[in-house]
N, C-alpha and C positions, 0 to 999 in steps of 0.2 A: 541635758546635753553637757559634755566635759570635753575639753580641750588637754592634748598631752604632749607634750612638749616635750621634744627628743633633743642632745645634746647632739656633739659634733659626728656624723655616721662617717666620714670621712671611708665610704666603700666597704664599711662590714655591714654587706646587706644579710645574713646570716643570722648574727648580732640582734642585725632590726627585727627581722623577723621573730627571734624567738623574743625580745622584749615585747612586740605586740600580743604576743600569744599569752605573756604574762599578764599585759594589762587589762585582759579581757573586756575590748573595749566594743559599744556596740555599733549599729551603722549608725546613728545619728551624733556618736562623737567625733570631735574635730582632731586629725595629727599633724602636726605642724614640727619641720626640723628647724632647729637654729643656727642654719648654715654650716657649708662646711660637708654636705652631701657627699662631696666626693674627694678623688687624691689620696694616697700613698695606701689605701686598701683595696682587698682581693676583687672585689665586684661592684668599681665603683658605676659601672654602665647602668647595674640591675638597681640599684640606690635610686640613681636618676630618675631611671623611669618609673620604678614606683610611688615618686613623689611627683613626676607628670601624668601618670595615668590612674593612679589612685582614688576613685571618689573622695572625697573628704578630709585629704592626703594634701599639702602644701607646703612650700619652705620658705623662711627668706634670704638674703643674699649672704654670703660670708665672703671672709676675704679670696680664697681659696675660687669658689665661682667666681669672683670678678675678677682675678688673676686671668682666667682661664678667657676669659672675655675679652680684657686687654689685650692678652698674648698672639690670640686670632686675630684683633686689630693690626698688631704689631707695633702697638705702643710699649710694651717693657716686652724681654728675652722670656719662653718661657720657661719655666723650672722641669727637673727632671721628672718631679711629679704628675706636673701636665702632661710633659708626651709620652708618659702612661699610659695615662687616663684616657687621654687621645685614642693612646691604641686599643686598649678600653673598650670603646665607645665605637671607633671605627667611622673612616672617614666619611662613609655613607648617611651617616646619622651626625657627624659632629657640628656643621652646621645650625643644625634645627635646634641639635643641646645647648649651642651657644646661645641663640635666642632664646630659648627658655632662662637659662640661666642669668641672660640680662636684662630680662623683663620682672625679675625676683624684687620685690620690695625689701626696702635695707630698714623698716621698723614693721611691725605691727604692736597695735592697739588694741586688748581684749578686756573685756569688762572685770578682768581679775589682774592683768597682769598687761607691762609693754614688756614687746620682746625683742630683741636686738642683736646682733652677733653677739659684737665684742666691748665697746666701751662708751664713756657716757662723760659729757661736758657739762659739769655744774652753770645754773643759770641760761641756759637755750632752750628755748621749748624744742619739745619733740621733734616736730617738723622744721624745724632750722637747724639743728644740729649736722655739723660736718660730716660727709659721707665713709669721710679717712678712718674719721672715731668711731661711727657706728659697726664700721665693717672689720676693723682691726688692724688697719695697714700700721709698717712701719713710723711711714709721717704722720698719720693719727696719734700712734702711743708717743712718739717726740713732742708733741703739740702738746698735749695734755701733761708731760715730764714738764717742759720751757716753762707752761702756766705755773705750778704747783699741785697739780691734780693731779696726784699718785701717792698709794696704791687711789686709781681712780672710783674704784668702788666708797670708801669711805667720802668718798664727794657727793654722792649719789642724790640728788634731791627731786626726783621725779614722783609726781604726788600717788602711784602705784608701785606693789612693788616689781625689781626689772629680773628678768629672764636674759641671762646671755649663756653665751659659747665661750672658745676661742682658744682658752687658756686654761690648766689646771692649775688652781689656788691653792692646793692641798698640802702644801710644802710635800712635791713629792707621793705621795700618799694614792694618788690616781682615784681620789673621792669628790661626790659633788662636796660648794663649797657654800654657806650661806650665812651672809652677814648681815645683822641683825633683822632679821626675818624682812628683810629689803631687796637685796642683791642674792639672786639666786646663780649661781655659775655650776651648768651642770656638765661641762666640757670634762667627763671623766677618762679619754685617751683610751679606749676602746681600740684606736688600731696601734698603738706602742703595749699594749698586752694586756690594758687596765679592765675598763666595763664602759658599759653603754647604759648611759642614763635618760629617763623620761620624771616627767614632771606631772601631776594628773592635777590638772583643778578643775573646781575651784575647790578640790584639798589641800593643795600646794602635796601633793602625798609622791614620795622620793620611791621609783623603783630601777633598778640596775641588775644589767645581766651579765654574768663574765664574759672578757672577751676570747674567741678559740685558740688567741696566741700573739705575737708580737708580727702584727700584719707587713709593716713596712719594713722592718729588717727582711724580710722573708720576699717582698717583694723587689724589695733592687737585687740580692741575690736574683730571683724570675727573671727582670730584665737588665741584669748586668751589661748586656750590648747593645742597650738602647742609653742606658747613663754612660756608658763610656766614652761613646759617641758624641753626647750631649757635653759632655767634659772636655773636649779634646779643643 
């Protein structure tokens, strides 16, 4: 059994697809996204549900999902990107995606690897670590700036090595990023024009598919009169 670990899909369901096709993977391995499923790409509704109805298919929480969650509470404004994705998804259904999406656990644990959105607090075990840092909020990366844990990866003392999203390290480059065979960051911006990365273990083995173009420029162009609105 292999575990393959996909980077930020952020709605190139497209993308996904032809990486799976690459990784020729069988039914008894595991695909797991590292958050970040949906927002500012073409098909973030089909993304969703293929990680809800997927046998062996599962994601965990990125910032971007829990955004999406608060928003529907009405604890922060949401961004242009959610009422997207919203329309997306469509009101019939966005309910139920909200519960999915806030039932998503913000670590997991696999016998080769923890896996995490966005970032990591030297000294917390696992399971105590803040939900700000694991997910990637704004006040998570301040937290860890005020401590002196940045770049937070060189802090990294988790006794496996970590899996995250979030962010491209690549100075630019739109490549996964991997520091000292610890910190794995395969967030390679798949919907800004880059690729879409997977992770296959327990070979730690790098595959990426180009993306079909610069998703998110392309999409506020689509719903120019749904941000303009949102702007006003």
């Amino acid at each position: 059994m292999k575990y393959f670990i996909i980077g930020d899909v952020h709605g190139c369901y497209d993308e996904l697809q032809e990486l799976l096709d690459r990784a020729a993977l069988s039914s008894d391995d595991h695909i797991i996204c590292i958050g970040d499923m949906v927002d500012r790409g073409p098909k973030s509704a089909e993304a969703l549900n293929f990680f809800r109805a997927t046998p062996n298919a599962r994601s965990i929480q990125g910032n971007h999902e829990r955004k999406h969650v608060r928003s529907f509470r009405g604890q922060v404004e949401a961004a242009a990107s959610q009422i997207i994705t919203r329309t997306q998804i469509g009101e019939a259904d966005y309910a139920a995606a909200i519960d999915y999406m806030d039932r998503l656990p913000r670590y997991l644990e696999l016998p080769d690897a923890i896996l995490v959105h966005a970032f990591w607090e030297p000294g917390v075990p696992l399971e105590q670590q803040r939900e700000t840092v694991l997910v990637g909020t704004m006040t998570g990366e301040e937290y860890l700036k005020s401590k002196g844990f940045w770049p937070w990866y060189e802090h990294y003392d988790g006794l496996k090595p970590l899996i995250v999203g979030h962010r491209d390290y690549s100075d630019g480059q739109m490549q996964p990023f991997i520091y000292q065979d610890r910190v794995y960051a395969i967030d390679s911006r798949c919907v800004y024009g880059g690729s879409l990365t997977g992770l296959l273990l327990p070979d730690f083995k790098l595959i990426s598919v180009p993306s079909q173009g610069d998703h998110w420029n392309a999409l506020m162009r689509q719903y120019a009169d749904i941000i303009s609105v949102y702007e006003e």
